[in-house]
C-alpha positions as CSV (number, residue, x, y, z in Angstrom):
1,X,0.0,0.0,0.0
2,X,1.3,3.5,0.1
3,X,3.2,4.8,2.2
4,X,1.2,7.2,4.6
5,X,2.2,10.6,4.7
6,X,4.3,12.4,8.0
7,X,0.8,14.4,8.7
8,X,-1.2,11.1,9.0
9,X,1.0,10.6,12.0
10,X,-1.3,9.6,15.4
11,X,-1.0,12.3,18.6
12,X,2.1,11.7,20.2
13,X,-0.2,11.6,23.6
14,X,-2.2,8.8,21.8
15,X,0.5,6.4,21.7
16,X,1.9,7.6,25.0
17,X,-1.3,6.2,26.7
18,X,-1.2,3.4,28.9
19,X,-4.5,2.0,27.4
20,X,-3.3,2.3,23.8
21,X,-0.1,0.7,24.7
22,X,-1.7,-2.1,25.9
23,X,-4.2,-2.5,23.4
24,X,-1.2,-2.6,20.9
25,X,1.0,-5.1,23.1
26,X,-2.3,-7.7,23.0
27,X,-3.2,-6.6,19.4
28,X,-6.4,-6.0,20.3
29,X,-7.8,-3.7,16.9
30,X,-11.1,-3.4,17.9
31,X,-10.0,-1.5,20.9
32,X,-7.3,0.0,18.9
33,X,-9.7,1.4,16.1
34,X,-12.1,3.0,19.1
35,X,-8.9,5.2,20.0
36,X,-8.0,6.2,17.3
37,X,-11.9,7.5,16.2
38,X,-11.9,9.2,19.7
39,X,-8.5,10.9,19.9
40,X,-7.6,10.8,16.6
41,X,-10.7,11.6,14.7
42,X,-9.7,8.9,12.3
43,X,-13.1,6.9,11.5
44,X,-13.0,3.6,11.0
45,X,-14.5,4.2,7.0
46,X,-11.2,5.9,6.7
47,X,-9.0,3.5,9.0
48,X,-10.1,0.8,5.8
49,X,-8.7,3.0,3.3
50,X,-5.9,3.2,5.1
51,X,-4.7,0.0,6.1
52,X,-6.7,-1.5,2.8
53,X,-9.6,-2.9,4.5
54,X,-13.0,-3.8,3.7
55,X,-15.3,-1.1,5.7
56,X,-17.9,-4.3,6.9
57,X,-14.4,-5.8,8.4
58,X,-13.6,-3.0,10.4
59,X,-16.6,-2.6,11.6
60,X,-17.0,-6.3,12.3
61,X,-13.2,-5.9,14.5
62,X,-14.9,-2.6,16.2
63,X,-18.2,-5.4,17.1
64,X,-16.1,-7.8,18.6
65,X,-16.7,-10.3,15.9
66,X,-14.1,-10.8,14.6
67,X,-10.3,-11.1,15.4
68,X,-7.3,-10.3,12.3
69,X,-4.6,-12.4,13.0
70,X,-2.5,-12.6,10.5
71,X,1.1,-11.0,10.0
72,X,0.7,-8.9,6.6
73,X,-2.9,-7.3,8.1
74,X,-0.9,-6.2,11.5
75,X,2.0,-4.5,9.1
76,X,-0.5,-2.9,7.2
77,X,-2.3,-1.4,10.1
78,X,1.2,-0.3,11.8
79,X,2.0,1.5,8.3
80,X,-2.2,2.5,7.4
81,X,-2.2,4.0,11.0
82,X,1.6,5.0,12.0
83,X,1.9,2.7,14.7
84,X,5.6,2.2,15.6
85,X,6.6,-1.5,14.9
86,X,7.3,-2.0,17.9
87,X,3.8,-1.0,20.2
88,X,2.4,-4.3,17.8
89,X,5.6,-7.0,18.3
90,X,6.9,-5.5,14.6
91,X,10.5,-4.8,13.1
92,X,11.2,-1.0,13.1
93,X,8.8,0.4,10.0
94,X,10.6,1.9,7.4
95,X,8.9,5.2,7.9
96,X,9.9,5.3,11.3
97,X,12.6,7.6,12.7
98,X,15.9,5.5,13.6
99,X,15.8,3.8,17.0
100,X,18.6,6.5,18.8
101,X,15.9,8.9,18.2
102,X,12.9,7.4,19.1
103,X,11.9,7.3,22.8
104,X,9.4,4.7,24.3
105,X,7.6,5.6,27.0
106,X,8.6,3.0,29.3
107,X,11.7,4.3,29.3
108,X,10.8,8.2,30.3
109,X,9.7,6.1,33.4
110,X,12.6,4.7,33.8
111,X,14.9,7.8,34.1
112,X,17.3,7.9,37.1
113,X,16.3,10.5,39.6
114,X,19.4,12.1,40.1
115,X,19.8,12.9,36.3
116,X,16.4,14.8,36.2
117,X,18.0,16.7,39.5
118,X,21.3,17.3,36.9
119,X,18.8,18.3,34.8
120,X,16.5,20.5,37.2
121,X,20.0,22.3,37.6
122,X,20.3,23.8,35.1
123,X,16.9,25.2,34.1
124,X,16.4,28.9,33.3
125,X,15.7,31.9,35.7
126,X,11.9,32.5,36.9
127,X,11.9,34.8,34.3
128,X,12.2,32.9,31.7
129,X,9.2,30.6,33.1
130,X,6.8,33.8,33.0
131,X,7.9,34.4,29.1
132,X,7.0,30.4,28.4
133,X,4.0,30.6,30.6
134,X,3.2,33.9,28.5
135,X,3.9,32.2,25.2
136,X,2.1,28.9,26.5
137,X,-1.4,31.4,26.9
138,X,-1.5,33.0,23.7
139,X,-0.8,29.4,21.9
140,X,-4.1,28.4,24.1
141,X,-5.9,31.7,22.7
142,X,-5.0,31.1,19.2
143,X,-6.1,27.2,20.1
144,X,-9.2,29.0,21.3
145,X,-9.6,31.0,18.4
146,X,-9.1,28.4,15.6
147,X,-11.7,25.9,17.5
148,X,-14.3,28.9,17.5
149,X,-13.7,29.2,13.4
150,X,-16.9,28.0,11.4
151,X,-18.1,28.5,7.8
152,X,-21.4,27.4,8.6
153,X,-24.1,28.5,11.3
154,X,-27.5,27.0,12.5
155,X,-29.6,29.0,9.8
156,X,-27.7,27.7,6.9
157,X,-28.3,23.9,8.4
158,X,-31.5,24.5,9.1
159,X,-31.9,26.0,5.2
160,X,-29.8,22.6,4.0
161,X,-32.5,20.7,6.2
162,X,-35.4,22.5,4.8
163,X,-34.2,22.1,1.2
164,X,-33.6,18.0,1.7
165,X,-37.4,18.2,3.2
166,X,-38.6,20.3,0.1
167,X,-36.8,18.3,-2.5
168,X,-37.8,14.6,-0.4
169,X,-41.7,15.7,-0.6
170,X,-41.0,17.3,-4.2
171,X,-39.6,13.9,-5.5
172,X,-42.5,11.5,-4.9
173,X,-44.3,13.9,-7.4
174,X,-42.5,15.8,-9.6
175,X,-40.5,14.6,-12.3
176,X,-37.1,13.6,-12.0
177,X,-35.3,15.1,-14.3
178,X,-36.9,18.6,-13.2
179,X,-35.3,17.7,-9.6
180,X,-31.9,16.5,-10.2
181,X,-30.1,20.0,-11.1
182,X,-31.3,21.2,-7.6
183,X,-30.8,17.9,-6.1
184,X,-26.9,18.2,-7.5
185,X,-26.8,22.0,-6.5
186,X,-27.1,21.1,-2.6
187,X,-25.2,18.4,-3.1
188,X,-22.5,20.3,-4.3
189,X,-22.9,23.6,-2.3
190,X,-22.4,20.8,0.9
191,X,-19.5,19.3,-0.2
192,X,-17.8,22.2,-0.4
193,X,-18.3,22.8,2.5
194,X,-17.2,20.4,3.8
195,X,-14.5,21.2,2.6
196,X,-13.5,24.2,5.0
197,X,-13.6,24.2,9.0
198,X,-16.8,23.7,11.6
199,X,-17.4,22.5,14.9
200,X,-17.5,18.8,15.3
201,X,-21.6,18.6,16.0
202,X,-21.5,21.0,12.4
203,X,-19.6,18.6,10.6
204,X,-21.9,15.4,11.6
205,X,-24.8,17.7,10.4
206,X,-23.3,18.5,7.0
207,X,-22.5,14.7,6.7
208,X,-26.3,14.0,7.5
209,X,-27.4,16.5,4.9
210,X,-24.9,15.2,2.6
211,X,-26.0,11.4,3.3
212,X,-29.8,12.1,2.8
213,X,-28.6,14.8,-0.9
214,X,-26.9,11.3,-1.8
215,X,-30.0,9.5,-1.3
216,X,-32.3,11.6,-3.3
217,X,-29.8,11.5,-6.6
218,X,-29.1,7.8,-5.9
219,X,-33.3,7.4,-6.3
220,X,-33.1,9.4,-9.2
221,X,-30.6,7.4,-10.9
222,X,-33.0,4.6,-10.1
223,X,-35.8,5.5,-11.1
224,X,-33.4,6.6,-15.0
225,X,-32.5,2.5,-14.8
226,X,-28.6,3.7,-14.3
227,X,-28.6,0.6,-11.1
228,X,-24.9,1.7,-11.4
229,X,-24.9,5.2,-10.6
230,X,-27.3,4.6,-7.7
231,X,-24.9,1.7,-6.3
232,X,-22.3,4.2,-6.4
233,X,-24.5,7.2,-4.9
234,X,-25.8,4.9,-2.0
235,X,-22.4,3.5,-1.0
236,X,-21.7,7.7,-0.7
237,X,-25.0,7.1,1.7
238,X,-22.8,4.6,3.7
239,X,-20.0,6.6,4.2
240,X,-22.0,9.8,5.3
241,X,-23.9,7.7,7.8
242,X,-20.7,5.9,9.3
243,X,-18.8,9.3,9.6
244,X,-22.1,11.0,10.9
245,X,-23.2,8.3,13.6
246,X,-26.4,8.4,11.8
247,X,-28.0,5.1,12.4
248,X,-31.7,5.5,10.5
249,X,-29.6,7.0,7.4
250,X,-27.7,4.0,7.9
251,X,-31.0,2.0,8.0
252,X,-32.2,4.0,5.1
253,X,-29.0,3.0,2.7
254,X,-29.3,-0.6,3.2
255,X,-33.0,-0.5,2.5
256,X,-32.4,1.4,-0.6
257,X,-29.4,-1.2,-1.3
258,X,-31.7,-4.2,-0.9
259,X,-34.3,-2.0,-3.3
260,X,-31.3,-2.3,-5.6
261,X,-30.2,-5.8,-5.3
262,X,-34.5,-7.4,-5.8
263,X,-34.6,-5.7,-8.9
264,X,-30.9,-6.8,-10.6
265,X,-32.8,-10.3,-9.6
266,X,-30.7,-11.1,-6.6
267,X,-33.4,-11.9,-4.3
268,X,-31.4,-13.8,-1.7
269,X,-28.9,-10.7,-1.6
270,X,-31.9,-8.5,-1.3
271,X,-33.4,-10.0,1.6
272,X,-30.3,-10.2,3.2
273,X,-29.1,-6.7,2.7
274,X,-32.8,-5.7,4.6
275,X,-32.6,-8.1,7.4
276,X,-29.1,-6.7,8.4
277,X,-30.2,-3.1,8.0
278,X,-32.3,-3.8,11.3
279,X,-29.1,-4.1,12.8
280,X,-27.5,-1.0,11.4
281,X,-25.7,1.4,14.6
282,X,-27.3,2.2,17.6
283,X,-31.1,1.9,16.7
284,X,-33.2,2.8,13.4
285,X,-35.1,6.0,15.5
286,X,-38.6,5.8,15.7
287,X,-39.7,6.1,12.2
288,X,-41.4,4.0,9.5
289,X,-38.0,2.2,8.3
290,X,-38.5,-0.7,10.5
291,X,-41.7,-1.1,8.6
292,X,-39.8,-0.4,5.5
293,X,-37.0,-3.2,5.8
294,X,-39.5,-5.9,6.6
295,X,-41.5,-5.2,4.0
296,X,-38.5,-5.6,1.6
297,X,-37.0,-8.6,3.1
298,X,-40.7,-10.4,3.5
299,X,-40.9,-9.1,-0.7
300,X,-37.4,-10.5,-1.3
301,X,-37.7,-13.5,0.7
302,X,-40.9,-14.5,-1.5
303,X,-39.1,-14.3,-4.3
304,X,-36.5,-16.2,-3.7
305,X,-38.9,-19.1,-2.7
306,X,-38.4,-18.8,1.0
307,X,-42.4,-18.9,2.0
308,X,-42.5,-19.5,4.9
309,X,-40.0,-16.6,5.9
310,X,-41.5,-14.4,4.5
311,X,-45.1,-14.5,5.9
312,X,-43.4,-14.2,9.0
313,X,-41.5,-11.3,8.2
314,X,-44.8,-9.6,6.4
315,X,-46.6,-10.3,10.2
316,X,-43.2,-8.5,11.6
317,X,-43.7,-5.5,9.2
318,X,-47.4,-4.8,9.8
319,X,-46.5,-5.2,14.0
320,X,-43.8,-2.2,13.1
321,X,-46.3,-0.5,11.2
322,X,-48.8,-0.2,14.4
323,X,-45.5,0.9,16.7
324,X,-44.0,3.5,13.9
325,X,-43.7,7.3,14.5
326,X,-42.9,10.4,12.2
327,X,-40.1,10.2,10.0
328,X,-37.3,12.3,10.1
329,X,-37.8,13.6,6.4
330,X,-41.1,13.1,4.7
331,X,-41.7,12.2,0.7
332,X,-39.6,9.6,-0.4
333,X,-37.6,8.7,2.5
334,X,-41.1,7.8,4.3
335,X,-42.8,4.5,4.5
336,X,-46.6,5.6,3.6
337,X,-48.7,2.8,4.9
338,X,-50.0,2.7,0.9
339,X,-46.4,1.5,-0.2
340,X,-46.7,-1.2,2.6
341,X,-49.8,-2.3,1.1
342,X,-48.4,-2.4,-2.1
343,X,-45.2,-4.6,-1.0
344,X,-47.8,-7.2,1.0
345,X,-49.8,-7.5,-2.5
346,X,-46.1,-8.4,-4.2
347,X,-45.3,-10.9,-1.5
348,X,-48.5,-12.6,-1.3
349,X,-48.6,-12.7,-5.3
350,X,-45.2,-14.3,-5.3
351,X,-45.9,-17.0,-2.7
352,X,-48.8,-17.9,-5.0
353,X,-52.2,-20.1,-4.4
354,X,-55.7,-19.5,-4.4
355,X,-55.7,-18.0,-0.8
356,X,-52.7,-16.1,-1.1
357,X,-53.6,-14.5,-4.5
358,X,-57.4,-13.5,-3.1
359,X,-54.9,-12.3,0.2
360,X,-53.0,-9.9,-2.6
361,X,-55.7,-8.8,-4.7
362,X,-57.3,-7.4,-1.1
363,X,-53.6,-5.8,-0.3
364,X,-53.6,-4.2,-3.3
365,X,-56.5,-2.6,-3.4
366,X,-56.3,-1.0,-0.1
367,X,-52.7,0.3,-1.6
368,X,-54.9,1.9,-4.5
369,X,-57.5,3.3,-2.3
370,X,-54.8,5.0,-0.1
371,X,-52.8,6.3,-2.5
372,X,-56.0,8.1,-4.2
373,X,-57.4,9.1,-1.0
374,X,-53.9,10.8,-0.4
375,X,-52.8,14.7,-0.7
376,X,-52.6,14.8,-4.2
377,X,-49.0,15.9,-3.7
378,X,-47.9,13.6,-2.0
379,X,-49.3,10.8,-4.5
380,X,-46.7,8.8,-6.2
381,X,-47.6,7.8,-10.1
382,X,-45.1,5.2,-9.9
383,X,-46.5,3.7,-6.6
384,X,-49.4,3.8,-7.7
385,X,-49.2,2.4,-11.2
386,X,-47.0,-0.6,-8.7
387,X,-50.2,-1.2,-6.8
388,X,-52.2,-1.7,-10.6
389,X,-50.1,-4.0,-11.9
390,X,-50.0,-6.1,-8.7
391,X,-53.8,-6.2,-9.3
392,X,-53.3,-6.9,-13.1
393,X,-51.0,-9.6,-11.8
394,X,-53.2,-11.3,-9.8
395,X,-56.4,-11.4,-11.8
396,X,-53.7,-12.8,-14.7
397,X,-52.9,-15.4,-11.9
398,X,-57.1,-16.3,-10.9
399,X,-57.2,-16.3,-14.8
400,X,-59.2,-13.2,-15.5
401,X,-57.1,-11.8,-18.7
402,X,-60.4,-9.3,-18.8
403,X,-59.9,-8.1,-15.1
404,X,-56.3,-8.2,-16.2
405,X,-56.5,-5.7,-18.8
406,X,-58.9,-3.2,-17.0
407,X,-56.5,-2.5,-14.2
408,X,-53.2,-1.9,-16.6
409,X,-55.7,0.9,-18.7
410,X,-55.2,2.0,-15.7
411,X,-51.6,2.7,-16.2
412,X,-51.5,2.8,-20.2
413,X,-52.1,6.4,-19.9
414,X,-48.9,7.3,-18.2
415,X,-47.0,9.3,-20.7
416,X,-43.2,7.5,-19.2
417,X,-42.6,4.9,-16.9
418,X,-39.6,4.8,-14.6
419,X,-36.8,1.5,-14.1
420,X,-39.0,-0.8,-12.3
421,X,-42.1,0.2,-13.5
422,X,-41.3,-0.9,-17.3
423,X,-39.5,-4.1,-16.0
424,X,-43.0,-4.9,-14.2
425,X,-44.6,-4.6,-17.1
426,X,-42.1,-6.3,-19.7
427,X,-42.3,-9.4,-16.7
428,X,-46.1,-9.3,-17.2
429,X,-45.8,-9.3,-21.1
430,X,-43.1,-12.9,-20.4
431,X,-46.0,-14.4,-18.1
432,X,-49.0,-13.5,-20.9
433,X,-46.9,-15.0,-23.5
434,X,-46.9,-18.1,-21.6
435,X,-49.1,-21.4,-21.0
436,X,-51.9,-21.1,-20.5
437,X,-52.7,-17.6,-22.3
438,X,-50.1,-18.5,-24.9
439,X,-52.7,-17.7,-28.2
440,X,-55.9,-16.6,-26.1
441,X,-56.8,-13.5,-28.4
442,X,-57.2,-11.2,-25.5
443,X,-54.1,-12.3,-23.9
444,X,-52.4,-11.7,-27.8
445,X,-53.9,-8.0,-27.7
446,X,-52.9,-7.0,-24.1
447,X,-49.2,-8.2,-24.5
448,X,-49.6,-6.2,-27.8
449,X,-50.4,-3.1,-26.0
450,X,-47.9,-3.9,-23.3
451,X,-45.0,-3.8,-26.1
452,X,-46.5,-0.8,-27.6
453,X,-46.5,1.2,-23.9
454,X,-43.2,-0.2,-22.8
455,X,-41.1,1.1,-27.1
456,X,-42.0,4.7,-26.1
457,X,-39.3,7.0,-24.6
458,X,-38.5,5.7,-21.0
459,X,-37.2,8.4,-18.3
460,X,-33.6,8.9,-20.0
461,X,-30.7,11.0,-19.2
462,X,-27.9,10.1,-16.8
463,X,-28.3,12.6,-14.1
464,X,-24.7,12.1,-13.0
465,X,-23.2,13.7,-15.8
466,X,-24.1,17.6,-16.8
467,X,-27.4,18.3,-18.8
């Protein structure tokens, strides 16, 4: 790896502690890594880059889960992190200042007392004290002053928080292409920021904004069908959230990574990806996401065949529904009981059988019914053309093509159709084309109409690059 630069070097008082010098003589990491965040402000997202790390093994070290053992990952954590050799049982690092001038502490212990009275001997007049002691104050003042040095102050967070607020609420109903310029405006006017000096609590804030800003163009790449850009913007989700403590936007980012993963067809992945966002950091606050990740794993779980799972999971999510609060931003980062609705009718239809299906038709009809009896701005097309296509689905599956057919008129009329939406749709096109609707004349003329809807212009245009 590369060699670290001179400033990456850890507090000299750091490595002069008694607790760190322990934790370094047993090689305990976990221990070691906590330091380092608290006295170094070196967080573990960055202690991987360092010491070329995975960020889940770090964090897995930090947990207590997991031990590293093993010669070449101790070297690379002395030279990732600046640890003398010798603190971890290592040869002298090449980095490292030769061994005539470097001092343990163990041995400023082991002074003899009659060299420090030498020593004491020949000291400077009182005089001299008062000009250090003089010097010492204004280095503290100028310590003072540099700590007090922002470029931010609460109204321009709380204007970053209202604009996040704005442009969630914004999203579920306006078009995306109208909202990514703003969306990349914050984003950009927050890195920059970031960029320049704040107080600690000011810098977590900024990384919160900058997490949830990530969230929003990570859904817009989405909803464009660029899976790659949004893998890329919700990893930037992950990082905010680590640096920030955050633990819902934590939550949020592995919900939205599971969202990712069920539509790329990995269903296993994606139920996984939900159940160990329940686990993200110190709690998931008391907002809808709880809801929200059981819903997506119970979905996920369906799909991949795992029945039984994931009717207990869909209990779980309807138990967090009843126990859920407000959210901390509204729009598209909220769990609307609709969207719930919607995800049961998905599961149900994918576990399949007479019961189940009559089960998902009911779901999905109380997902239509909200969404129309909703504030008109905050009414999701795309949700709601979800919730007609799970009906279409399940009359296609109780063999009504008729019933079929009336609920996707229903979304016909949309002028474009995000990602998922037009893979939905193509997936009902594979099962009409199938046995037993394989030549049924009506089941020929809705696939026909299903091509014809799914050829015009999707949602296009990258939003990561310039317009």
């Amino acid at each position: 790896m590369p060699e670290p630069s001179r400033s990456q070097k850890l507090p000299v008082g750091l490595l002069a502690d008694p607790v760190m010098i322990e934790a370094c003589r047993v090689r305990d990491f976990g221990r070691i890594f906590q330091l380092v965040k608290a006295r170094a402000g070196i967080y573990p997202s960055m202690v991987a880059r360092r010491c070329d790390l995975t960020p889940s093994r770090v964090g897995e070290v930090i947990a207590g889960r997991r031990r590293l053992l093993h010669m070449d990952v101790v070297e690379r954590i002395s030279d990732g992190l600046r640890i003398p050799g010798h603190m971890l049982g290592l040869a002298r690092r090449s980095w490292e200042t030769p061994p005539s001038l470097t001092v343990k502490p163990r041995e400023l212990a082991e002074v003899p007392t009659a060299a420090v009275e030498a020593l004491g001997a020949g000291l400077p007049e009182a005089g001299h004290d008062a000009r250090s002691l003089a010097a010492d104050t204004q280095l503290s003042a100028r310590l003072a002053r540099q700590a007090a040095e922002t470029n931010v102050n609460t109204l321009l967070l709380e204007q970053f928080d209202a604009d996040v607020e704005r442009l969630a609420r914004d999203f579920v109903s306006r078009p995306v292409p109208l909202l990514i310029p703003e969306i990349r405006t914050a984003q950009s006017g927050v890195f920059q920021l970031l960029e320049g000096r704040q107080h600690p609590s000011q810098t977590r804030h900024l990384y919160v904004v900058a997490g949830w800003l990530s969230g929003l163009a990570a859904h817009a790449s989405f909803d464009l069908g660029n899976r790659a850009a949004a893998a890329t913007h919700v990893r930037t989700v992950v990082q905010c959230a680590e640096i920030s403590e955050h633990s819902p936007l934590s939550a949020w980012a592995r919900s939205f990574q599971s969202l990712i993963a069920y539509w790329a067809g990995d269903y296993r992945r994606a139920g996984d990806l939900a159940q160990g966002g329940r686990s993200a950091g110190r709690g998931l606050g008391t907002g809808t996401i709880k809801a929200r990740l059981l819903s997506l794993e119970a979905r996920a779980r369906a799909a991949s065949g795992d029945h039984r799972n994931a009717l207990r999971t869909l209990a779980l999510a309807h138990e967090a529904r009843g126990t859920a609060g407000p959210d901390e931003f509204p729009g598209v980062f909220s769990f609307p009981e609709a969207k719930q609705w919607a995800y049961a009718g998905t599961t149900l239809l994918a576990i399949g059988g007479d019961e189940q299906i009559r089960h998902a038709i009911s779901a999905s009809n109380r997902a239509v019914e909200l969404y129309r009896a909703g504030p008109e701005g905050d009414r999701s097309p795309g949700d709601l053309q979800a919730a007609h296509l799970d009906l279409a689905t399940a009359y296609l599956a109780d063999g009504d093509v008729e019933g079929a057919g009336a609920k996707l008129s229903e979304v016909f009329g949309a002028e474009t159709y995000t990602a998922s939406i037009t893979i939905r749709l193509r997936n009902l096109a594979a099962l009409l084309g199938s046995e037993p609707y394989r030549g049924a004349r009506s089941a020929v003329d809705l696939r026909a109409h299903i091509h014809e809807a799914t050829a015009r212009p999707a949602l296009a245009w990258n939003p990561t690059e310039p317009r």
